[in-house]
MINUNU-828411 format. One record per residue (C-alpha): residue in one letter; y, x, z. Coordinates in steps of 0.02 Angstrom, whole numbers, padded with zeros to 5 digits, always signed. Layout:
// MINUNU-828411
AYXZ/...
// end
This chain:
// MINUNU-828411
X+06178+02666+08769/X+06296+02825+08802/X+06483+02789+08743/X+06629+02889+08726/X+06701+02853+08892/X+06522+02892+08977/X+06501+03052+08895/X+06581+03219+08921/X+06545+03408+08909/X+06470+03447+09058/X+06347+03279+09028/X+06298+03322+08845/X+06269+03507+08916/X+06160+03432+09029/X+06085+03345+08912/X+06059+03487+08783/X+05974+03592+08930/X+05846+03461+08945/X+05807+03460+08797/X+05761+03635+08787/X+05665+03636+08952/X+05491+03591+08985/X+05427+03458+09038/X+05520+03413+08861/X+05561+03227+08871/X+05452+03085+08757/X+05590+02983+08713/X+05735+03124+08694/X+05870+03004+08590/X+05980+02931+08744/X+06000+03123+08757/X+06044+03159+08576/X+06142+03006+08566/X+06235+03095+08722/X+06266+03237+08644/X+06347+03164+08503/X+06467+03062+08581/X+06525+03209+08688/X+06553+03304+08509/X+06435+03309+08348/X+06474+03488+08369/X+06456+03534+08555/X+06503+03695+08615/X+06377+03716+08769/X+06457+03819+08908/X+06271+03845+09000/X+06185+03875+08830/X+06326+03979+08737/X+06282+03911+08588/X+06347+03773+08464/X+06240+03617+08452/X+06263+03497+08300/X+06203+03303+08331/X+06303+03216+08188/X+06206+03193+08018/X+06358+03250+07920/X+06412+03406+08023/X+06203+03447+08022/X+06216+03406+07852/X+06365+03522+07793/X+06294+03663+07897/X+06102+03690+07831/X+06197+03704+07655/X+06313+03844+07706/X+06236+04007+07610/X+06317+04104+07754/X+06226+04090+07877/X+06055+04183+07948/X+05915+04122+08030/X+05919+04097+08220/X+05743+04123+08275/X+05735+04284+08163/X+05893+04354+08273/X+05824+04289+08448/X+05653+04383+08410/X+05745+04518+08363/X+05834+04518+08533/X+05687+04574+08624/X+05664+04754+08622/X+05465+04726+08635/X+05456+04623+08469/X+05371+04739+08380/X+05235+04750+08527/X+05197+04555+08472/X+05073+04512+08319/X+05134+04353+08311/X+05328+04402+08305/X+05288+04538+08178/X+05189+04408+08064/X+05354+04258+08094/X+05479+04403+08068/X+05403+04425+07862/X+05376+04247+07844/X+05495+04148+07730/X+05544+04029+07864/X+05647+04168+07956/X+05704+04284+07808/X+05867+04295+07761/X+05958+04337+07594/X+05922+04410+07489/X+05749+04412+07546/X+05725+04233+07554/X+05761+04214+07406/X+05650+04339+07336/X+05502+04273+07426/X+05539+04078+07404/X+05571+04124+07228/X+05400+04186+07213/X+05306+04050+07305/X+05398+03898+07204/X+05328+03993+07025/X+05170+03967+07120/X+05160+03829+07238/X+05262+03722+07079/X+05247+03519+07071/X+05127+03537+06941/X+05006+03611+07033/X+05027+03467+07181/X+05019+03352+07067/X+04848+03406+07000/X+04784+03384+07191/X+04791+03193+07176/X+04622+03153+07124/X+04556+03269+07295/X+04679+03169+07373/X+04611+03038+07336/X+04444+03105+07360/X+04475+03161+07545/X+04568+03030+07592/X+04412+02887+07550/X+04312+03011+07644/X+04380+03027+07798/X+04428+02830+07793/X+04251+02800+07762/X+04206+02911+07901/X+04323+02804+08033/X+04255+02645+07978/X+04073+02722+08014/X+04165+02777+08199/X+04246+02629+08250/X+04104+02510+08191/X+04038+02461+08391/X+04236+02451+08445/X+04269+02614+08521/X+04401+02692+08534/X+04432+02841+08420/X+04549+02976+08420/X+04648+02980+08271/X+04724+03148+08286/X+04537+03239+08283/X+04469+03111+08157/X+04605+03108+08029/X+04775+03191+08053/X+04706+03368+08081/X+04585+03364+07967/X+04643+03270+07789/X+04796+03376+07763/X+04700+03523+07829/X+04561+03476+07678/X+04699+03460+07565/X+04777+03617+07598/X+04626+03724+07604/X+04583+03674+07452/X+04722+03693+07365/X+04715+03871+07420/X+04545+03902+07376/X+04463+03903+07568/X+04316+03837+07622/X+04355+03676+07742/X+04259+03745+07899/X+04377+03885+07890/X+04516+03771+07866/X+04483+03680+08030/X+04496+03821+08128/X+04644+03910+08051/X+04733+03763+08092/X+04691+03782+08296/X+04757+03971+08260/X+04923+03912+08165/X+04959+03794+08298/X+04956+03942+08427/X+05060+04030+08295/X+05202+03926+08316/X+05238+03925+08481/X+05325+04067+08445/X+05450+03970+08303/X+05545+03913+08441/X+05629+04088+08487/X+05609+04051+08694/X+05435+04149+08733/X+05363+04082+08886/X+05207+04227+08930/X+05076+04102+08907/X+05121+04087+08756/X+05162+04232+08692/X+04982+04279+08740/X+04917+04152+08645/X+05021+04145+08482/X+04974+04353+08482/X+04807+04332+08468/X+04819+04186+08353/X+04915+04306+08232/X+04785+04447+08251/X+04647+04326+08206/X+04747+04255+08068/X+04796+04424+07994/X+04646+04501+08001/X+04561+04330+07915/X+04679+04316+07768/X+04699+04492+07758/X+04509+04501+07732/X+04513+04353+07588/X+04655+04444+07493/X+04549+04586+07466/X+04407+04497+07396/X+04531+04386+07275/X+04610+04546+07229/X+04432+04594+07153/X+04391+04418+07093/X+04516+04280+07060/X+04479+04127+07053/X+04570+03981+06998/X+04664+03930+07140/X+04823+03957+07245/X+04786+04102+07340/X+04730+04181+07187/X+04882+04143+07104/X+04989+04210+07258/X+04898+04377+07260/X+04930+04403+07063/X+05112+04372+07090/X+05121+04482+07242/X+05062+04618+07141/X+05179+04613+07024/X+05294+04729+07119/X+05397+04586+07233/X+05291+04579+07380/X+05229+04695+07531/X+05079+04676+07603/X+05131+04603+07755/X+05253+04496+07673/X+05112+04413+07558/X+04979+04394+07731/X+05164+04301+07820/X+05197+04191+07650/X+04997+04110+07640/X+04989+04059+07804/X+05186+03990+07785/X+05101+03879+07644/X+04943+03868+07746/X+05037+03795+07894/X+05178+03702+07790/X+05060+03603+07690/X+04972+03543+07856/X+05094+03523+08001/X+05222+03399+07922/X+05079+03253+07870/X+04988+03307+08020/X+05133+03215+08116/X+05198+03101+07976/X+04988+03014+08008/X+05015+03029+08184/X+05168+02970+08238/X+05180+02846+08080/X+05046+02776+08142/X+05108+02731+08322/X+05288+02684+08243/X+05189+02561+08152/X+05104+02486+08299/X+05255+02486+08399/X+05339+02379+08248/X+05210+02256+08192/X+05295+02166+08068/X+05347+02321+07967/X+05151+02362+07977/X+05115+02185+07920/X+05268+02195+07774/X+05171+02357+07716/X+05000+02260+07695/X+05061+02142+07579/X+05195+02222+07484/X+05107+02403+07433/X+05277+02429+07306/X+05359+02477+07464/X+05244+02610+07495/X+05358+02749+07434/X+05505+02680+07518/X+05389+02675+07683/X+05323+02855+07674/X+05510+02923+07671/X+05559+02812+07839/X+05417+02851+07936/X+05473+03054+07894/X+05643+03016+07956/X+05595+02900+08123/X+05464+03030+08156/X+05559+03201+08134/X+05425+03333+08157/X+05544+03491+08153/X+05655+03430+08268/X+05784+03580+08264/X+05847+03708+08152/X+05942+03857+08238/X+06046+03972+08122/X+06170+04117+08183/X+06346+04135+08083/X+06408+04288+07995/X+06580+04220+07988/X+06689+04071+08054/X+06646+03928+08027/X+06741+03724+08028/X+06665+03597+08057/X+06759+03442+08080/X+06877+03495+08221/X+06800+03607+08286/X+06795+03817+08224/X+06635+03924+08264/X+06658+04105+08288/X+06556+04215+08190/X+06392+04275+08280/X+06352+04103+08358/X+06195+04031+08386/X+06209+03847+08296/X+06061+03717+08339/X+06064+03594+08194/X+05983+03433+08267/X+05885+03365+08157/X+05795+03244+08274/X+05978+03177+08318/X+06051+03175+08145/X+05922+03069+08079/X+05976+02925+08212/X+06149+02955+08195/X+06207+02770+08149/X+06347+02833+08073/X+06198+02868+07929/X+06068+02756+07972/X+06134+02577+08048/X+06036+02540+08179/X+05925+02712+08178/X+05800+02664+08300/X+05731+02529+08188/X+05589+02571+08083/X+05652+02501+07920/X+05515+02510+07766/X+05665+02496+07630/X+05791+02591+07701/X+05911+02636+07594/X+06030+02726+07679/X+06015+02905+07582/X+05918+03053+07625/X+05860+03081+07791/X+05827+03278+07870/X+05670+03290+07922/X+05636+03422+07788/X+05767+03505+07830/X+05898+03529+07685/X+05980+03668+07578/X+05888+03858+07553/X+05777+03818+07681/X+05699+03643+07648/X+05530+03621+07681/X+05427+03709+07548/X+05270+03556+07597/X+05379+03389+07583/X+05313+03358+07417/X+05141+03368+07472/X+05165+03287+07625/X+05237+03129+07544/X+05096+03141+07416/X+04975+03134+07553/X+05073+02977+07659/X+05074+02871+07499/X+04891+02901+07472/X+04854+02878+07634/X+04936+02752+07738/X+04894+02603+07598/X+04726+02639+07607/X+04730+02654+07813/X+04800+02485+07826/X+04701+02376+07721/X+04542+02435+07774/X+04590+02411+07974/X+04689+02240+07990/X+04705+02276+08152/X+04775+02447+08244/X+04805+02466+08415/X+04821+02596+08544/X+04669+02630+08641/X+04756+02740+08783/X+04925+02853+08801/X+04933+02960+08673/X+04959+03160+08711/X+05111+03225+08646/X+05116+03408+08589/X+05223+03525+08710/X+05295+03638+08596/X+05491+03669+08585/X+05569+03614+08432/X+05415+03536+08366/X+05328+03339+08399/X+05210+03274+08378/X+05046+03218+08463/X+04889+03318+08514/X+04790+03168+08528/X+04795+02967+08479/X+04669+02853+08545/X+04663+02708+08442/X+04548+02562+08414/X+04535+02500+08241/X+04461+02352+08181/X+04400+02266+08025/
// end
């Protein structure tokens, strides 16, 4: 464990830059905890840019109106953005806008995308989620080892979402292999590969939802996209700007319970008796779905660029300074969360960040904790016993965790 005395600028720089180079590490918290006891606001000489470690400096920061989106400004930093599909479609999504655009477009998606709506997805919630259950115990009957990424985190929220929307699940499954090459570009560090990738992602993604607009357009139906593409026309959305906000909700509604299954899954094998406190006591369950979002952190970092000074704690950052908000590292901050490494079911120790938090909170954490309290009860009483069947495959994209596959064996 780092301490005070142990830690100093030049180590949490260190530190930071690993971070933020690839290989990226699998267990990154000795280096966050680093970080923050260096400074929960590090200045990082070989970065130039502020990064924020402490839950209440990360905290303060995301809630600051002032402030504009840092991956928007580093893809704007590259005179060939425009060149890029992929940067053109990220550039009119919500997740990069700034006000008072962002507020335009979010405004229009939550008249939309409302709790109402979500709420009327529970019974194919349900639905999926005794499907695909179903289908495991049909997959593990003889013992082997199944892959629980392919088999169920992929494709439940994926089901969910494309439904929701109005899109046929076979199309679902593979707009989800195209959104994942999407992102690679969220990070705002474009390594060729992929760049390459992410670009044609976004061509075959624009040209797809481009296509289903069009026929919605002449014949709505009663679902989401319909909904988004009667709005749209209303006067507050460009074209491009509706194409960049339904795949925003195509990919938000998938990516966050994509690793909440995942990873929740291996935090509950690697703490047995929470997994066994779970089985018997299903009142916890809601309790349980909102740890296993903070221990797991899927959006691990939030970068934002200041338009004017800005204190935090001791420490003043100049306007036109790229901030990294931590949000991997401010949901262990023990400060917050005694002992943070502990998966704790009933944690009560306030709101964790893994949905981010003020303009910019994650427009799917409703859904996704729909989704976890549906499915994890239902996961764990019909398998009484869980257990890695191999080393799971982390996914190597900056910024993001997560796992591309899980080998497990399950058994009943």
């Amino acid at each position: 464990m780092t301490t005070e005395a142990t830690s100093t600028p030049q180590s949490a720089d260190e530190a930071l830059v690993t971070l933020l180079t690839p290989p990226y590490p699998d267990d990154p918290f000795p280096l966050y905890e680093t970080l923050r006891a260096a400074n929960p606001v590090h200045q990082s000489a070989a970065l130039g840019a502020w990064a924020l470690s402490g839950y209440d400096e990360v905290t303060e920061f995301l809630r600051r109106p002032d402030t504009h989106s840092g991956a928007r400004a580093a893809a704007l930093r590259r005179q060939d953005w425009a060149d890029h599909p992929s940067l053109r479609l990220y550039l009119n999504s919500m997740v990069t806008l700034n006000q008072p655009d962002h507020a335009r477009v979010r405004g229009l998606a939550s008249g939309v995308f409302t709790p109402a709506k979500i709420k009327k997805m529970r019974p194919a919630v349900e639905r999926l989620t005794r499907g695909l259950v179903d289908e495991l115990v049909e997959r593990s009957a003889d013992g082997e080892a199944v892959d629980l990424v392919d088999l169920l985190a992929m494709p439940f929220p994926v089901a969910v979402i494309s439904e929701l929307l109005g899109l046929a699940y076979e199309d679902g499954k593979r707009l989800w292999e195209l959104a994942d090459d999407w992102s690679r570009v969220f990070a705002g560090i474009y390594p060729e590969d992929d760049l390459v990738r992410a670009d044609t992602a976004a061509e075959e993604l624009g040209g797809y939802f481009r296509e289903k607009v069009r026929v919605r357009r002449a014949d709505p139906k009663e679902d989401l996209l319909s909904s988004l593409v009667q709005a749209a026309d209303g006067g507050r959305l460009d074209e491009d700007e509706l194409i960049a906000l339904i795949l925003f909700l195509f990919t938000a509604g998938f990516a966050a319970t994509t690793n909440l299954i995942a990873s929740g899954v291996v935090a509950l094998v690697e703490h047995p008796d929470e997994l066994s406190r779970w089985r018997e006591d299903k009142s916890i369950t809601d309790p349980a779905v909102e740890e296993l979002l903070r221990h797991t952190t899927h959006t691990t970092a939030s970068s934002r660029l200041t338009t004017k000074p800005v204190r935090l704690g001791d420490a003043e950052i100049p306007e036109g300074s790229l901030v990294l908000a931590l949000l991997a590292a401010a949901n262990r901050d023990p400060a917050k969360f005694p002992d943070p490494h502990r998966l704790d079911l009933t944690r009560d120790d306030g709101a964790h960040l893994s949905l981010s938090a003020g303009a910019h909170y994650c427009f799917g954490g409703s859904l996704a904790r729909m989704e976890g309290a549906e499915l994890f009860p239902q996961l764990i009483d019909t398998f009484p016993k869980i257990e890695l069947a191999g080393t799971p495959e982390r996914r190597a994209i900056l910024g993001l965790t997560g796992y591309a596959t899980l080998p497990v064996r399950l058994s009943r």
